[in-house]
C-alpha positions in Angstrom: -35.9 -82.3 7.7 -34.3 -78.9 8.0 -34.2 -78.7 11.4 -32.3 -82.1 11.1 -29.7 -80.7 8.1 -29.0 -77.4 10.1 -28.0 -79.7 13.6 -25.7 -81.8 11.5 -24.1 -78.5 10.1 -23.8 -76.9 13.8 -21.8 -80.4 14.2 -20.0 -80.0 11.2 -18.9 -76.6 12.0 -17.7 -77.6 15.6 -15.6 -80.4 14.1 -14.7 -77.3 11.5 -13.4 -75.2 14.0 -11.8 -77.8 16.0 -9.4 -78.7 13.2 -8.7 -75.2 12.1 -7.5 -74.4 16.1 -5.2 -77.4 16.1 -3.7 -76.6 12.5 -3.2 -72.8 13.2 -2.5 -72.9 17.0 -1.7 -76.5 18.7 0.8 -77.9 16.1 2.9 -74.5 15.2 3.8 -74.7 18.8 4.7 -78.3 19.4 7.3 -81.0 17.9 7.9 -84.5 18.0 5.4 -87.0 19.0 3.2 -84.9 20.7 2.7 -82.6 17.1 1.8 -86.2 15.5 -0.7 -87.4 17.6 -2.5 -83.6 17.6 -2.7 -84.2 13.7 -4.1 -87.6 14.0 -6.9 -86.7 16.1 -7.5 -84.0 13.5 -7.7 -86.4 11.0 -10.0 -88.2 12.6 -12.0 -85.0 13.4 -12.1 -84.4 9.7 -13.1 -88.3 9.2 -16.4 -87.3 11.5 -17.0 -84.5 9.6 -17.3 -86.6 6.5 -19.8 -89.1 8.2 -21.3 -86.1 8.9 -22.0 -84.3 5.4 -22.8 -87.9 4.2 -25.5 -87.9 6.8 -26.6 -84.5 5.0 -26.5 -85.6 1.9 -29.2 -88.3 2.2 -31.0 -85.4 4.0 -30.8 -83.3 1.0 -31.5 -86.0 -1.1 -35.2 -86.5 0.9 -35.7 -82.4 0.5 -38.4 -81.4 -2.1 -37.2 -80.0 -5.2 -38.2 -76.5 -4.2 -35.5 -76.1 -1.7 -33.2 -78.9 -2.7 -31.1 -77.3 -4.6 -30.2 -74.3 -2.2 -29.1 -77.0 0.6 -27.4 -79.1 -2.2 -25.1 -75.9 -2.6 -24.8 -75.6 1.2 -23.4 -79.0 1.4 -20.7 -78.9 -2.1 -19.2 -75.8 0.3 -19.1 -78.0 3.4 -17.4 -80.3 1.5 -14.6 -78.5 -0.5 -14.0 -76.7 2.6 -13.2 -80.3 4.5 -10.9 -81.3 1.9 -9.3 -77.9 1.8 -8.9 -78.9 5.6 -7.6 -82.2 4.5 -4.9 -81.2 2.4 -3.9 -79.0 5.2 -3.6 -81.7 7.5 -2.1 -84.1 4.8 0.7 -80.9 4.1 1.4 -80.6 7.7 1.8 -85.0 8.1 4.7 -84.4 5.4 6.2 -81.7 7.3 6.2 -83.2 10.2 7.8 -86.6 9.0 9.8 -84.6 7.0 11.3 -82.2 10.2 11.0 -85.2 12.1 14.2 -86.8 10.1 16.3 -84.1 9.8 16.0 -83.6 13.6 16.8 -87.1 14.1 20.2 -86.4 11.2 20.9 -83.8 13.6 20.7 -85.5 16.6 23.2 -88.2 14.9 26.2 -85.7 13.5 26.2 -84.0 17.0 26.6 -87.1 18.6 29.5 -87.8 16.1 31.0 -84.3 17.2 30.4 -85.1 20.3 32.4 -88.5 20.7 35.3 -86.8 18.6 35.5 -84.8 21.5 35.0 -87.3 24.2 38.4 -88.9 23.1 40.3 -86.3 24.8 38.2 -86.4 27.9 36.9 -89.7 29.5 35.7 -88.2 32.2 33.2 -85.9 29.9 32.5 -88.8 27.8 31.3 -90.9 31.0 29.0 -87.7 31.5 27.8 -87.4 28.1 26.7 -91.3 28.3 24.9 -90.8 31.0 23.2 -87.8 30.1 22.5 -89.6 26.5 20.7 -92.7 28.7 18.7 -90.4 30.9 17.2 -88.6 27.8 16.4 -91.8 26.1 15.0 -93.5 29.1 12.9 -90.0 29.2 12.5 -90.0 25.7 11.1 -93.6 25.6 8.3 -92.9 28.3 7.2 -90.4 26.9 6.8 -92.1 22.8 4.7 -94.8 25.5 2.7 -92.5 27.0 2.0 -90.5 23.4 1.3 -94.3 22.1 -1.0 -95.0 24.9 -3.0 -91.3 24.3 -2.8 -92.0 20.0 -4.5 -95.3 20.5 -7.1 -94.2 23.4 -7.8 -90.8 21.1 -8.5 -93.9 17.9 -10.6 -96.1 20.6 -12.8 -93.4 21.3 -12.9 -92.1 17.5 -14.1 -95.5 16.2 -16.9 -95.8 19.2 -18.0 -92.1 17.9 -17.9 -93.2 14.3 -19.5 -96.6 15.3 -22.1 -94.2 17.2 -23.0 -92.1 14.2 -23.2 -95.3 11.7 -25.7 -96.8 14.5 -27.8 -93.3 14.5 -28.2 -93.3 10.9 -29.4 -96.6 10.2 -31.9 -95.5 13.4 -32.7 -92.3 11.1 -32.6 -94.4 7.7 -35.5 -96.3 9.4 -37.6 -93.9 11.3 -37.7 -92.7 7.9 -38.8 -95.6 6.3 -41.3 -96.4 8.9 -42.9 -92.5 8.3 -42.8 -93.0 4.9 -44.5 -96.1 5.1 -47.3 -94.6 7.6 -47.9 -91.7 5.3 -48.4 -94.6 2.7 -51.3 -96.1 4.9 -52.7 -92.9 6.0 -53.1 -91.8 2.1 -54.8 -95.7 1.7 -56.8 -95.4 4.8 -57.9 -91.5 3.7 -59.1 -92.4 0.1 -61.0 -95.7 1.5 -63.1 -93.0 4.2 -63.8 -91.1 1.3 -65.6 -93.8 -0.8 -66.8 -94.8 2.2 -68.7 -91.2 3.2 -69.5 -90.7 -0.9 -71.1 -94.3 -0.8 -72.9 -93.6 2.6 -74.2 -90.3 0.8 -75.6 -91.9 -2.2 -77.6 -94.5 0.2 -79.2 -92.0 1.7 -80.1 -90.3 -0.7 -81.6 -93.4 -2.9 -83.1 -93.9 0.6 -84.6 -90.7 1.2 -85.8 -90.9 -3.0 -87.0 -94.7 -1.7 -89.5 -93.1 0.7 -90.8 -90.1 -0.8 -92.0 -92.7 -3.8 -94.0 -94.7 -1.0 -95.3 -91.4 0.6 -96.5 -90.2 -3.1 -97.7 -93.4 -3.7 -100.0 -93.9 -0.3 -100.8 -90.3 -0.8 -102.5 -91.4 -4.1 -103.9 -94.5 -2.3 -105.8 -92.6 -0.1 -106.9 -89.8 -2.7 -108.5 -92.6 -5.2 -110.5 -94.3 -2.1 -111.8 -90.9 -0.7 -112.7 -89.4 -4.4 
């Protein structure tokens, strides 16, 4: 059972670390779309983490109480540092939707300054469209492709969550089933005991059996010869 508890929290620490790099280092350094889709797949990193720690948790639950409560401690720090993880990623949704609209405000008064400034020059205005179409024809492939990765990156997080759900109720019953043979091997154990305590007692009412009839011949024999 250990050995089971301490894979899921080399798992859990993976997932862990995973999150932490994308907080601290991928989404500091990125913007738009592409920041959004890095925090959903860490959401979703932290979501497999919590199938994870409840995997452990029925683990713990199954330990002995002689070294239940040390894991049961291990796990209440797995999970307060998830949700401080959460939070982190919640704080950093907000910000993003948050910088998201005032870029987009932005975007809006400079094009106001710009076409205040295009009625003096048609020529620059023609320009300006141009350029304004090119950057939204840019900008739409790319909010396509960053649709296409967000719901690719979802796919393959509900086949790994779909994975894990499938590999505990395969754990759930192994469990069950060696539960279950212990059971019989505990039935089948006591029944050989009776078994080897009653085949003792028969021979030895066997054994007592004989040395009656050897005593009694013996005195057989002594009265006819005396």
């Amino acid at each position: 059972m250990a050995e089971l508890f301490d894979s899921y929290a080399s798992d859990f620490a993976q997932l862990t670390s995973s999150i932490t790099a994308k907080l601290d280092k991928e989404v500091p350094s990125q913007a738009g779309e592409a920041r959004k889709a890095t925090l959903r797949r860490a959401d979703m990193e932290a979501d497999e983490a919590d199938e994870i720690l409840s995997q452990m948790e029925i683990e713990v639950n199954g330990f002995p109480q002689s070294v239940k409560s040390k894991y049961a401690v291990q796990l209440r720090g797995y999970k307060a540092e998830l949700e401080k993880l959460r939070r982190s990623v919640r704080t950093q949704v907000q910000n993003a939707g948050a910088g998201g609209s005032r870029f987009d405000a932005a975007l809006e008064a400079d094009g106001d300054v710009e076409s205040g400034r295009s009625s003096y020059d048609p020529q620059a205005q023609r320009q300006r469209l141009l350029q304004g179409t090119s950057t939204l024809e840019d900008g739409s492939r790319r909010l396509q492709e960053s649709h296409r990765i967000a719901l690719e990156t979802e796919d393959l997080g509900a086949d790994i969550l779909r994975d894990l759900r499938s590999q505990r109720e395969q754990i759930e019953n192994s469990r069950d089933t060696l539960r279950q043979a212990d059971s019989n091997i505990d039935r089948s154990s006591r029944t050989l005991s009776k078994m080897i305590r009653r085949a003792k007692q028969q021979k030895l009412v066997t054994i007592g059996i004989i040395t009656v009839l050897v005593l009694l011949i013996l005195l057989i024999l002594y009265g006819k010869f005396s």
